[in-house]
N, C-alpha and C positions, 0 to 999 in steps of 0.2 A: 684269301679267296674262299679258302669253307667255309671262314669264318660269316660272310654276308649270305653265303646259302643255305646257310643254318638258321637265320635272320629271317628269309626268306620264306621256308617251312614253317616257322611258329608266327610270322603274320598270314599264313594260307591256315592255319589252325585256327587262327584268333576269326577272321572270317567266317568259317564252317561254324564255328562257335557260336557266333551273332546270329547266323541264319537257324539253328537250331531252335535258340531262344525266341525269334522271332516267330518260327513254325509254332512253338508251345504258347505262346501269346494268343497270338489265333486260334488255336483250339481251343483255350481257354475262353476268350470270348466268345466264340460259337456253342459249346455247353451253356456258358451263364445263360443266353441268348434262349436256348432250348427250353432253358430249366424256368426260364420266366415265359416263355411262351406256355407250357404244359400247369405252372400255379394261375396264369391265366383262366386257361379250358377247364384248369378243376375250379377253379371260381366262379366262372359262367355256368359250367354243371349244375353248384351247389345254388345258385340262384336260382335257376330253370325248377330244379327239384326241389326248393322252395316256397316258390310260388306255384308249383303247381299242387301242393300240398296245404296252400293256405287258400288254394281259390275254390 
């Protein structure tokens, strides 16, 4: 009997576990996400400030 409730507790672990992993995924996607929107805007920037320096 303890014994499968023991079983029990480290498959409720192994769960909490996977959902952690999954949350840090997501966040990592969402940064990468930011970090390539923002080398975008500084790209556009440095063209804007380009051309208006060559016109």
């Amino acid at each position: 009997m303890r014994h499968s409730r023991h079983q029990d507790e480290e498959e409720e672990e192994e769960v909490e576990h996977q959902q952690q992993q999954q949350q840090q995924e997501e966040e990592e996607k969402r940064n990468v996400q930011e970090e390539l929107e923002q080398d975008q805007q500084r790209n556009v920037l440095r063209r804007v400030h380009d051309a208006a320096m060559w016109s």
